[in-house]
C-alpha positions as CSV (number, residue, x, y, z in Angstrom):
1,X,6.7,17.2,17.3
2,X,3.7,17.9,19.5
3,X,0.6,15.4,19.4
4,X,-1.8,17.9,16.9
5,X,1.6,18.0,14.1
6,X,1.6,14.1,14.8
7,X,-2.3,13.8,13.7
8,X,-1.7,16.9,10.8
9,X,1.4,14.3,9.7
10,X,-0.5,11.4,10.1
11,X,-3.6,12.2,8.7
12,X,-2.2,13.8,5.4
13,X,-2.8,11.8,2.1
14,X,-5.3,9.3,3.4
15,X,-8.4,8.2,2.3
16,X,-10.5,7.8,5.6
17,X,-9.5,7.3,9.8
18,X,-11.3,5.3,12.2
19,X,-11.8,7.3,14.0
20,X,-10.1,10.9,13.8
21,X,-10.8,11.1,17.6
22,X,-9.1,7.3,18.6
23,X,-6.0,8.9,16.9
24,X,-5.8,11.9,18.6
25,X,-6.2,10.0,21.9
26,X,-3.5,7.5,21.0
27,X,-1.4,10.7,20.3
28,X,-2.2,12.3,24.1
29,X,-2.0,9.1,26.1
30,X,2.0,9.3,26.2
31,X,2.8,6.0,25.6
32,X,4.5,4.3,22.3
33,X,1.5,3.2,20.1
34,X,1.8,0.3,17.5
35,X,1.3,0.4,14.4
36,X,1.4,-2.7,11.4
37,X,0.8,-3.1,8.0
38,X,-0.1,-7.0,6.5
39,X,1.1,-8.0,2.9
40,X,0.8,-11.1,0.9
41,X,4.7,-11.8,-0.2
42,X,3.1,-12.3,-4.1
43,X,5.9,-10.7,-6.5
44,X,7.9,-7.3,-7.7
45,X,6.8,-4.2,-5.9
46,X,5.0,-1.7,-7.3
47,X,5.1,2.3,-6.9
48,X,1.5,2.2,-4.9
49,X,2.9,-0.4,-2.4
50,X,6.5,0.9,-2.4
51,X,6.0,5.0,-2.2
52,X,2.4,5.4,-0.8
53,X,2.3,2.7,1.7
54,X,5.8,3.2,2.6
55,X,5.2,7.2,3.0
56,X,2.9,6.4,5.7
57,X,4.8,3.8,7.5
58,X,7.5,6.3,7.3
59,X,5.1,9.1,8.7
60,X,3.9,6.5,11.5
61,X,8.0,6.3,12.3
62,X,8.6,10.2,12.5
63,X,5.4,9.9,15.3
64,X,7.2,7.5,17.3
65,X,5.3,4.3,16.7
66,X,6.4,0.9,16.5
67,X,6.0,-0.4,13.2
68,X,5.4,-3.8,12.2
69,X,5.3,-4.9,8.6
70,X,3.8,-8.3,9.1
71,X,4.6,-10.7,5.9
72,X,1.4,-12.7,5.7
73,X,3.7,-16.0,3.9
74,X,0.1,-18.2,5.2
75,X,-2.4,-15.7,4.1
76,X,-0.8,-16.0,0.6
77,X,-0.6,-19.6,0.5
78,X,-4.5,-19.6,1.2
79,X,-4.3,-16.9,-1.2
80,X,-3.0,-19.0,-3.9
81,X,-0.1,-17.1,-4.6
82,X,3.1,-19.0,-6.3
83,X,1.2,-21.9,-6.9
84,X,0.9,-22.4,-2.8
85,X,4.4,-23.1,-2.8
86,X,5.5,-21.7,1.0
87,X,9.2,-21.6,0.5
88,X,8.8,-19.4,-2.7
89,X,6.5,-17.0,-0.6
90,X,9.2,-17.2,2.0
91,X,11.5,-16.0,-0.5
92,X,9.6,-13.6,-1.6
93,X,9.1,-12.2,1.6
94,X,12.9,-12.0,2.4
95,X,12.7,-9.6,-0.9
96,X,9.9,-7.1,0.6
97,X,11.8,-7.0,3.6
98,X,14.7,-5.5,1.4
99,X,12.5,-3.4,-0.6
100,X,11.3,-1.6,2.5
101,X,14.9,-1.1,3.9
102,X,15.7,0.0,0.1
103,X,12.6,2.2,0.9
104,X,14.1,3.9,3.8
105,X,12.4,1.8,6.1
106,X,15.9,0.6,7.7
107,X,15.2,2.1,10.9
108,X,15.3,1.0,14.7
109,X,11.5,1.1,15.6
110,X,10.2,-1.1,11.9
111,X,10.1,-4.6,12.7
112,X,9.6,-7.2,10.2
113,X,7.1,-10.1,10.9
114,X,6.3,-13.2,9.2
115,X,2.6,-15.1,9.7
116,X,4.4,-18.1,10.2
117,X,6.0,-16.7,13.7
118,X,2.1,-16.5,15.0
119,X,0.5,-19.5,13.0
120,X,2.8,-21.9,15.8
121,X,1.0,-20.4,18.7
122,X,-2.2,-21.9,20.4
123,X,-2.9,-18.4,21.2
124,X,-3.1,-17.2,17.9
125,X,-5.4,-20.0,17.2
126,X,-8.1,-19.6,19.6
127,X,-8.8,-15.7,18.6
128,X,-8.9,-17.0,15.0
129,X,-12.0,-19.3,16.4
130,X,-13.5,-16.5,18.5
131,X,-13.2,-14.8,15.9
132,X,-14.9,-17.3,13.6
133,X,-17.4,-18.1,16.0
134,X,-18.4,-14.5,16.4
135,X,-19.2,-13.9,12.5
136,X,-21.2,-15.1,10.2
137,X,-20.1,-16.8,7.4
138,X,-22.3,-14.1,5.4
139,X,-20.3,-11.8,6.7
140,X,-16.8,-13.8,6.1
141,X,-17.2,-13.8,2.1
142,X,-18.0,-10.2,2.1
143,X,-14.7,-9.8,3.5
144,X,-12.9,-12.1,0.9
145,X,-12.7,-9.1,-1.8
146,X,-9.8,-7.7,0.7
147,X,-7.8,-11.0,-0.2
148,X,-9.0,-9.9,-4.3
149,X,-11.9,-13.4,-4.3
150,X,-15.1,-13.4,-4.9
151,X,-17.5,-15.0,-2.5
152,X,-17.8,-17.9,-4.7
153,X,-14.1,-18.9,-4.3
154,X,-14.9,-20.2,-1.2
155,X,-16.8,-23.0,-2.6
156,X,-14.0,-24.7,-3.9
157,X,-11.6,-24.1,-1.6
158,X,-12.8,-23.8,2.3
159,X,-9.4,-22.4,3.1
160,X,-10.5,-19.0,1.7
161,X,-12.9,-18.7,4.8
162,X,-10.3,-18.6,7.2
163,X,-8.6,-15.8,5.7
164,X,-11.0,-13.0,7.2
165,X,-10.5,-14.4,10.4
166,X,-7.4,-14.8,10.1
167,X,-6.2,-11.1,9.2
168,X,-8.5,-9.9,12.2
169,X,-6.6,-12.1,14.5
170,X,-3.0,-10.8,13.2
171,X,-4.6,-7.5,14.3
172,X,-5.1,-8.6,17.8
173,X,-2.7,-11.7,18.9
174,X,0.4,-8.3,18.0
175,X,-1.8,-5.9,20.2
176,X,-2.2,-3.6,17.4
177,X,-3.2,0.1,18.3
178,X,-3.3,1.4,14.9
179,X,-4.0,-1.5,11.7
180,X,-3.4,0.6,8.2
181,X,-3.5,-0.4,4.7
182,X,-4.8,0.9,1.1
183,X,-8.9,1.6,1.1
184,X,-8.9,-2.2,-0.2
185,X,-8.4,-3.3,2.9
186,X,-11.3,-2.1,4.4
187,X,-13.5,-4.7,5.5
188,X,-11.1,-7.0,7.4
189,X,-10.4,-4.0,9.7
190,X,-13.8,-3.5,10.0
191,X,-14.5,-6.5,11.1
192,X,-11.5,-6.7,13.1
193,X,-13.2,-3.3,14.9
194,X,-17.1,-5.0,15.3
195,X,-15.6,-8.3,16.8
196,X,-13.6,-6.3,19.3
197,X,-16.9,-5.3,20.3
198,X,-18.5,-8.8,20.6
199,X,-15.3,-9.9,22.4
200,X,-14.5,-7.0,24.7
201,X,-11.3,-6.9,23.6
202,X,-9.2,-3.7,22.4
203,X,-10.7,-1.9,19.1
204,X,-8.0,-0.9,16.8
205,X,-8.7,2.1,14.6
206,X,-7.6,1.6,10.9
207,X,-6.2,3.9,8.9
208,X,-6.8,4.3,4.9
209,X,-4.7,5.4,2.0
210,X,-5.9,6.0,-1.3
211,X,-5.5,3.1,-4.2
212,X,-3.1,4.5,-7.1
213,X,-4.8,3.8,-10.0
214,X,-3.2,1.3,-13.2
215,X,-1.7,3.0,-15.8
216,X,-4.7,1.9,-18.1
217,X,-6.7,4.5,-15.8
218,X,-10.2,3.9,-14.0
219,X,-12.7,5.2,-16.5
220,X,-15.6,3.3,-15.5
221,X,-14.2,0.9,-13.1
222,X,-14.7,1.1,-9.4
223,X,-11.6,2.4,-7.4
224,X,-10.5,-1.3,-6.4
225,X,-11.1,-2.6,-9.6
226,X,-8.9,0.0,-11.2
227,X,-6.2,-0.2,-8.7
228,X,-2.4,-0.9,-10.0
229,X,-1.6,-4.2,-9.9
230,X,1.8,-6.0,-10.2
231,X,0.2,-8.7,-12.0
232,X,0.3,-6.8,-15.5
233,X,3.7,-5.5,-15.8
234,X,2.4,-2.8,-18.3
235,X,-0.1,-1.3,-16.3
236,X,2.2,-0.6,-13.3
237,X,5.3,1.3,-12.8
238,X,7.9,-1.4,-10.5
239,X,10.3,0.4,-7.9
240,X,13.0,-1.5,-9.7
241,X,12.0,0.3,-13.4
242,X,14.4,2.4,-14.9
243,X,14.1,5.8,-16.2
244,X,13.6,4.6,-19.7
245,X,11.1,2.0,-18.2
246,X,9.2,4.5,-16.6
247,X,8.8,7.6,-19.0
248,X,8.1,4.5,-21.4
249,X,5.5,3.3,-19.3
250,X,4.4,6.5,-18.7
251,X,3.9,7.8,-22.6
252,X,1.2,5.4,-23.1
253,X,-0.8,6.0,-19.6
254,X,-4.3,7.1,-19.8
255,X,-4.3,11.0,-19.6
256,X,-6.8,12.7,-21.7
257,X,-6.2,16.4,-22.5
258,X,-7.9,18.4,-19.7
259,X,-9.5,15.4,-17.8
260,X,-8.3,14.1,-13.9
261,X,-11.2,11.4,-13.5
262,X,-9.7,8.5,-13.5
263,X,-6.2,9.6,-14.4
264,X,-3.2,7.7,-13.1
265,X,-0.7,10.3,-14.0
266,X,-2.6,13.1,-12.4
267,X,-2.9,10.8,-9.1
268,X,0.8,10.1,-9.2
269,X,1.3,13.7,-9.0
270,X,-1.1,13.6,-5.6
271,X,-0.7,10.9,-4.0
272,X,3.6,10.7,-4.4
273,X,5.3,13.5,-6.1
274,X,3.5,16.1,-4.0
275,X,4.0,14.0,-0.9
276,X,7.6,13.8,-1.3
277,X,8.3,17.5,-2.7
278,X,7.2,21.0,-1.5
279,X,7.2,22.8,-5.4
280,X,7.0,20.8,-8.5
281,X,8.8,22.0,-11.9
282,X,7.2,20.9,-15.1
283,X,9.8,22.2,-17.9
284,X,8.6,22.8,-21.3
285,X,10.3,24.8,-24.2
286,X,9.9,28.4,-24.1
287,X,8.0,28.2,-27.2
288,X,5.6,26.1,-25.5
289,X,4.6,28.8,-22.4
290,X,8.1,27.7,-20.5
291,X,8.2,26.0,-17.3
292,X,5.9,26.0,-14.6
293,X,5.9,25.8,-11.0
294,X,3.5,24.5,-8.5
295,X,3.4,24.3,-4.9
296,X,0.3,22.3,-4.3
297,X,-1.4,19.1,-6.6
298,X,-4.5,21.0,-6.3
299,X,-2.8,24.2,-9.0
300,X,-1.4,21.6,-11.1
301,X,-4.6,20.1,-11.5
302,X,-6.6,23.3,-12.0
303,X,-3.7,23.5,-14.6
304,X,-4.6,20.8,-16.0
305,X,-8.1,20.8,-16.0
306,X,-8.2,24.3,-17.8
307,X,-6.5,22.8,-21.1
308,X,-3.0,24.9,-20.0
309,X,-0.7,21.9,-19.6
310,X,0.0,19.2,-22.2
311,X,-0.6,15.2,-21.1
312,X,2.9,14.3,-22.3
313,X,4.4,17.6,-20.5
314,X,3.0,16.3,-17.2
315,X,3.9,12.6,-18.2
316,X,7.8,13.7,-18.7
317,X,7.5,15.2,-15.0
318,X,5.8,12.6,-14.1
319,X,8.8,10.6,-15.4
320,X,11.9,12.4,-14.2
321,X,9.9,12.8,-10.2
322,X,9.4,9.1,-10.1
323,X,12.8,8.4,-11.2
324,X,14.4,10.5,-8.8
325,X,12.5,9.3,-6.0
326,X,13.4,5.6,-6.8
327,X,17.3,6.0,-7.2
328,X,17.9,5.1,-3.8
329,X,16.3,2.0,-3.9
330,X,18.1,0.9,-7.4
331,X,21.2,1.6,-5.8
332,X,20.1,-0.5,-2.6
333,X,19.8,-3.8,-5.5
334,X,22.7,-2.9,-7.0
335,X,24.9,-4.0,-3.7
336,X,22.0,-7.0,-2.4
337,X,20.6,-8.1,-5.6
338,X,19.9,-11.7,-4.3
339,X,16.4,-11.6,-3.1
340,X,15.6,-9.6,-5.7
341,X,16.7,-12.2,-8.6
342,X,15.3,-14.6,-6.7
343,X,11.5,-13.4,-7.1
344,X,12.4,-11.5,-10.8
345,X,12.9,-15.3,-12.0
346,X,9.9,-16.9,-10.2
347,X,7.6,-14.0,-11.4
348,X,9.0,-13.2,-15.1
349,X,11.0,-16.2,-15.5
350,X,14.1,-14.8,-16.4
């Protein structure tokens, strides 16, 4: 693969790159570039984080980058997730860490790295106060919204402040060429890019997917707000769902006749199934028009859009897709189930 397939590869399916031109350079200069994602260890894994994020990391691997999944078990303890309790979090990230092997992320050049590994360096520490002393706190709590606070948080709990920092440092102390997340993650690499500046030190360029909107749909929420979200089971489809689960899930999703503002099914259908397939089949009863074929998300939705495919046709295809693309992973739990039953009873109690 030469360096303009690696950019085509890398640049499909994303919401924004900065910048376009730092990629392409990273591509030319001939060396192995690095690449990371951060995630709060914080419960079951969704379909956003488990098939979008984990198509790109997977993209980044067929470029030849190292990949570094960092498991930020601090950044959720600030973040308040299981109660604060670290050696849930831990366990929780020994579960992500089989998710994404599940995934197909069980390759040579993915390495899995936990906050905790950097939070025992003085190193680490001292970019997390240049950092600090090279924002404003202003600036800080505009960043909290990547860590899902408001500004106000931060009154009660000073902790929240260093998150910011924090996340900008993980970017730096592991010499990070390329820092990629959803769109939600925005500001801390954007503030991991303007303190480079300040600091002289190496700018990484960030790299944005799309957010996969709830099963609810987005209607007149903003695309963060609408987001999927593990923390309501109903409005998210897990990588551990079964097919009943899903085409169950999936049968009450927002999908209005004719309409792809807004419409989780429709961005399913861009934003996985057309990632992972080059021709999708919707089947439907020859007394209903018969099956159709499409080779791009772009016909289906003109499809769609011109009242000439039924919401619970494309939900059904939605359905069987989804399924499909998530067997290996079931299988994966069936033989290592551990980690897995660990989080399943912390997060639904049973």
């Amino acid at each position: 693969m030469n360096a303009e397939e690696k950019l085509a590869l890398l640049m499909r399916n994303t919401e924004e790159v900065i910048t376009k031109d730092e990629l392409e350079a990273l591509l030319d200069s001939g060396r192995q570039p690095r690449a990371y994602i951060g995630l709060e260890p914080s419960g079951l894994v969704h379909i956003g984080t488990g098939l979008i994020l984990t198509g790109k990391l997977k993209d980044f691997c067929d470029c030849g980058f190292e990949v570094i999944i960092f498991l930020a078990d601090w950044h959720a303890y600030i973040n308040d997730k299981f109660g604060a309790d670290m050696e849930k979090i831990q366990a929780c990230g020994r579960y992500f860490e089989d998710a994404f092997r599940a995934l197909g992320l069980d390759r040579p050049n993915v390495k899995f790295v936990y906050a905790s590994e950097l939070t025992g360096k003085r190193e680490y520490w001292e970019k997390v106060l240049r950092i600090a002393k090279n924002s404003s706190v202003a600036r800080i709590k505009r960043a909290m919204t990547i860590m899902g606070r408001k500004e106000e948080d931060a009154e009660t709990d000073s902790s929240k402040l260093l998150y910011p920092a924090m996340q900008a440092a993980d970017i730096f102390h592991m010499e990070i060429d390329v820092a990629f997340a959803g769109i939600d993650q925005r500001k801390a690499h954007m503030l991991a890019r303007d303190v480079a500046e300040k600091l002289g030190w190496k700018k990484p360029t960030a790299l944005h997917t799309p957010l996969l909107t709830g099963l609810s749909g987005a209607q007149r929420m903003d695309s963060i707000e609408a987001k999927m979200s593990k923390s309501n089971p109903d409005n998210c489809i897990f990588i551990h769902d079964t097919a009943d689960d899903i085409k169950r899930k999936l049968k009450k999703a927002y999908c209005p006749q004719g309409d792809i503002a807004g419409n989780p099914v429709i961005d399913i259908f861009r934003f996985i199934i057309f990632n992972n397939y080059d021709k999708v089949t919707i089947e439907r009863a020859e007394k209903h028009g018969g099956s159709l074929e499409f080779a791009s998300h772009q016909e289906l939705e003109t499809t769609f859009r011109e009242n000439k495919l039924h919401p619970m046709d494309l939900k059904d295809a939605a359905a069987k897709y989804l399924s499909e693309l998530l067997a290996p992973a079931q299988k994966y739990f069936e033989k290592k189930p551990e980690n897995y039953e660990t989080v399943r009873k912390l997060v639904l109690g049973k």
